[in-house]
N, C-alpha and C positions, 0 to 999 in steps of 0.2 A: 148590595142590591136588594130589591125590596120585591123578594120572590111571590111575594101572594099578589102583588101586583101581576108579574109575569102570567100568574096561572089560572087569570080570573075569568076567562072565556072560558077554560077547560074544566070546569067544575061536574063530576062525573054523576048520572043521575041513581037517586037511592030505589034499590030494587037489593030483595032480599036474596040473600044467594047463598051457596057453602061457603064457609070462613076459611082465607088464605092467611096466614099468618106467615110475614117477608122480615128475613133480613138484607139489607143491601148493605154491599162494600165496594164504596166508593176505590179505585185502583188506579196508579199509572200503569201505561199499555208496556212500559220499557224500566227494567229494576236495573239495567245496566252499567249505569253511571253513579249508582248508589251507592252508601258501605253494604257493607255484607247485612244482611236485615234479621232482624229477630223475630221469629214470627211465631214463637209456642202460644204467645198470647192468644193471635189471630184465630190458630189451630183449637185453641184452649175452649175459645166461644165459639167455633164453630160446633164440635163436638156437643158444645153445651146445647145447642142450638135440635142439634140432630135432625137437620133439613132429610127431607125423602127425596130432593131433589134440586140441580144444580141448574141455573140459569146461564147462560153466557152471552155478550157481545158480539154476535153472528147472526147473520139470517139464515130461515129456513131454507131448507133447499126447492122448497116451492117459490120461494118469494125470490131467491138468487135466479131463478130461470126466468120471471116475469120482470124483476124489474132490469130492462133495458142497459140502463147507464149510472155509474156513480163511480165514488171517489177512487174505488181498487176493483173495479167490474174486468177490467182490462186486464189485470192482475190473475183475476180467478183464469179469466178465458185462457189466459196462456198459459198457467199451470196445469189446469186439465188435456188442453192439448197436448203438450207436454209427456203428460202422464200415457195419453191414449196411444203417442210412439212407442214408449218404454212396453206398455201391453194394451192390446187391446179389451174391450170386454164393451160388447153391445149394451147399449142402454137399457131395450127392453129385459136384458139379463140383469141388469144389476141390482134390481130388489133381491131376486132368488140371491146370486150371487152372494150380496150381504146377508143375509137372513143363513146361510148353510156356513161362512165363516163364522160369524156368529156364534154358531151353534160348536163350532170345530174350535174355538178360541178357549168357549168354557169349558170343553172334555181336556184341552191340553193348553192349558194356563200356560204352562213354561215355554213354549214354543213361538218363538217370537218373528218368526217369518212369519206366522199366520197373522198377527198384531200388524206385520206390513202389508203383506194381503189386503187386510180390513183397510188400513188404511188407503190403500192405493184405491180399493174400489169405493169406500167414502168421501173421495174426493175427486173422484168419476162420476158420482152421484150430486155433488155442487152438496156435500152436506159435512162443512168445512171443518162448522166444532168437532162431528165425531172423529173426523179423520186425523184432526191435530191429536184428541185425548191420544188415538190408538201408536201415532206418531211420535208422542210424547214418552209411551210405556217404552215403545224401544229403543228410544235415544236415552232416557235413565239407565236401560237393561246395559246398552253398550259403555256409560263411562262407569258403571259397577264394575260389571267383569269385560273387559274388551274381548270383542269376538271376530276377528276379523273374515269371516266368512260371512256372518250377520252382516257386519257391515257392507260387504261389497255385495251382498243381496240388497239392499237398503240404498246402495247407490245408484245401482242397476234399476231399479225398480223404482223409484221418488225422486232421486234427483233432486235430493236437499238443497243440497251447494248451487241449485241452479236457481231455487226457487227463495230470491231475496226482498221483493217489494210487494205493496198490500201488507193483507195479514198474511203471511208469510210464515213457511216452515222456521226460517232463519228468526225473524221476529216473533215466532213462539215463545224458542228458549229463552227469552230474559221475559217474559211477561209474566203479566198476574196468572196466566194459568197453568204455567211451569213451575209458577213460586208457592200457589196459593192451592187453588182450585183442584187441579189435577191430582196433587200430592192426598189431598183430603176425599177425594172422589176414590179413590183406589183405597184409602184405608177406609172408608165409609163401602164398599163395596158398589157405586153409586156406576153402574154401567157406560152411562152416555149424558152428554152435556146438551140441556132442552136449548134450542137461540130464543132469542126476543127480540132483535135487532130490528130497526126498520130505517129504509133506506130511499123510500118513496117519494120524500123531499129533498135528497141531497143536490139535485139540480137547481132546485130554487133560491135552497139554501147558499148555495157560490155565487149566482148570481147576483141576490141580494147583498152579499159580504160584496160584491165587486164595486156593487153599485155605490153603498155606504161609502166603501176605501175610499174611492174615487172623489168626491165630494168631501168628505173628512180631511182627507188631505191640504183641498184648500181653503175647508173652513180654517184648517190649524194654521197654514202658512200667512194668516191674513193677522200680523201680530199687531198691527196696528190698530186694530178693532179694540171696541171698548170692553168685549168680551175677554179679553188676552189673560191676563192678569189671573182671573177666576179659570181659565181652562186649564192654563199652566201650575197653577195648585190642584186643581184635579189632575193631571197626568201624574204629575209630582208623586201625587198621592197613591195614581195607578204602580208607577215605577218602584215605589219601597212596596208595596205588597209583591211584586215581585221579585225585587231582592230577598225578602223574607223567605220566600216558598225556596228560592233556590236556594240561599244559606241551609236551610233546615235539609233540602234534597242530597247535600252534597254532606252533610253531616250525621244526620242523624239513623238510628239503625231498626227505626220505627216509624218509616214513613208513611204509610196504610194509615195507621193510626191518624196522623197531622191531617191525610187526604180527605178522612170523614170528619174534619172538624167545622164549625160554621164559618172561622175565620177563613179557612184556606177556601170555601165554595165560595164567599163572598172573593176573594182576591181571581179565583178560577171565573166570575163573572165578569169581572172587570177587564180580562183578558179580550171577550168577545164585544159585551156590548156599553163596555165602560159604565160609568154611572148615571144612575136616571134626572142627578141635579145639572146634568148636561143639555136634559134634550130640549129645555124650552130655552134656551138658550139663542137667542136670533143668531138663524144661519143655520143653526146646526142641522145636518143632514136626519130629520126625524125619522120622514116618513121610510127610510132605507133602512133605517134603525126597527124599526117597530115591525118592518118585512123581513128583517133577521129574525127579530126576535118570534115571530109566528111560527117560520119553518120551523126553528126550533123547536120552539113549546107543543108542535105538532109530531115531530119525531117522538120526543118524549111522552108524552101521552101515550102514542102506540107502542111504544116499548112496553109502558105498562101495562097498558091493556092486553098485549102478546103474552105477558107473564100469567095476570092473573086469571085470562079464558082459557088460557092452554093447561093451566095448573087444576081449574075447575073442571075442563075437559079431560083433566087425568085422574080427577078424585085425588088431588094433593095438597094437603093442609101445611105443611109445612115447609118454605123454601126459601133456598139462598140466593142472590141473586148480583152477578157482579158488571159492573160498568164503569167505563171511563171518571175519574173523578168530578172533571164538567159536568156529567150528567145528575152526578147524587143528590143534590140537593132540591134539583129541578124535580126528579121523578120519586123524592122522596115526599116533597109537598101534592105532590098529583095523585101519590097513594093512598095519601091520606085524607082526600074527597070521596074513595071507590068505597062504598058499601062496602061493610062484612069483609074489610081488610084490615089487618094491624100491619103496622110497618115501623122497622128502627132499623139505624145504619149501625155496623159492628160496634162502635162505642158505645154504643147504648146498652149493649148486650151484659146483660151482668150474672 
């Protein structure tokens, strides 16, 4: 797909600023199905890298309270409720509340009831990435050394095993931020995971995908069209880019790696909005096409824009920054329009 196409409305205007200087890793959300992964490499340029600060796939918890509706909204609402049976803690309490765990985490590092604590009130707060990081340290601590008092404080109070769809407790542990992120954030000493997410389109964004389906369908079922011939070499063509990525998913022990490659983004686009020698194609559903393709390029935009004013809003020159594999190539072209930004995805890293 022919990304400078995709991102030519979004071209960010030159104004001079502090210098962020981004690594992005592109990630699948689920390592579960993979070999066992080898990731000193990943760990290796991370290091090399020495980000002051970690990005993640999350909205803030300003934004999770405003925006209304999306894809796991229903997800959150019910895990907090959830949570708020297990204990209570009034909202107006819960800055102080986290701010004095906080502060009780770093006097007694080892104590990892308090690590649930945090979490339980970071995700009474709708402020999801810290609450998984803190969630994350005690579910490592438990399959180290099993403690089964920890534990059944952990059940008592979270309610893991309850909490399986969205981004989810359960959909943590095989993610890039149980494999990847998390692991380097604790040896980098790096507190708390900043979000960048944005979520403000995803209503339009399904719509649009519906509307496309809808009409795709019967542009494709119409084989008698003079069109046929050429579409069914393009799907063809979609279909082994996908056999590829799965062959390599199911094999290889360096997947990260393949995720930030241009081969694999081009095949990761073809997924959504197939390829652009389709759209003049009489019939073809354009205009539903190029209203996917907006929300998108709109999400991604603010994802980056979240990164690099919030990172400027932190005095931070140096950072990492992880997202769905779909998005890397999207928001790796969009970085590289924004003033007084450098940008490379982990491979580049040398």
């Amino acid at each position: 797909m022919k990304f400078s196409f995709l991102i030519i409305l979004f071209i960010s205007v030159n104004v001079s600023a502090q210098q962020v200087d981004i690594v992005l890793i592109g990630v699948s959300h689920n390592y579960s199905n993979y070999p066992r992964q080898e990731l000193s490499a990943i760990y290796g340029k991370i290091r090399k890298f020495a980000p002051t600060a970690f990005f993640g796939e999350f909205l803030s918890k300003e934004d999770e309270r405003l925006v209304m509706d999306y894809w796991c909204k229903q997800d959150n609402i019910r895990r907090v409720n959830m949570l708020r049976r297990n204990r209570e803690i009034a909202v107006d309490l819960l800055p102080k509340t986290i701010d004095s765990l906080k502060q009780l985490s770093q006097q007694r590092p080892d104590d990892y009831q308090i690590k649930a604590d945090l979490a339980h009130a970071y995700y009474l707060n709708q402020d999801v990435s810290n609450a998984h990081y803190q969630f994350w340290q005690v579910v490592s601590k438990l399959r180290q050394t099993p403690d089964k008092s920890l534990e059944n404080y952990v059940n008592k109070l979270l309610s893991p095993g309850l909490d399986t769809t969205g981004r989810s407790m359960k959909r943590l542990k095989t993610s890039e931020y149980a494999l990847i992120a998390f692991p380097m954030m604790l040896e980098m000493k790096i507190k708390e995971l900043l979000p960048m997410d944005c979520q403000d389109y995803d209503l339009n964004w399904q719509a649009s995908s519906a509307a496309f389906h809808q009409k795709f369908q019967e542009f494709k079922d119409d084989t008698a069209a003079s069109y046929a011939d050429e579409l069914k070499t393009l799907l063809t063509k979609r279909d082994k880019g996908f056999l590829k990525n799965a062959g390599i998913e199911k094999s290889s022990k360096n997947v990260t790696e393949w995720l930030n490659t241009d081969e694999a983004a081009a095949i990761f686009a073809s997924g959504d909005f197939y390829f652009p020698q389709m759209y003049d194609i009489p019939q073809f559903p354009k205009q539903e096409m190029l209203s996917q393709i907006h929300w998108w390029l709109l999400r991604n935009k603010v994802m980056c824009d979240n990164v690099v004013n919030r990172s400027r809003a932190l005095g931070l020159k140096r950072v990492l920054v992880f997202a769905g594999a779909n998005h890397r190539r999207y928001m790796q072209d969009i970085f590289k329009t924004m003033a007084d930004v450098t940008i490379r995805n982990i491979n580049e890293v040398r």
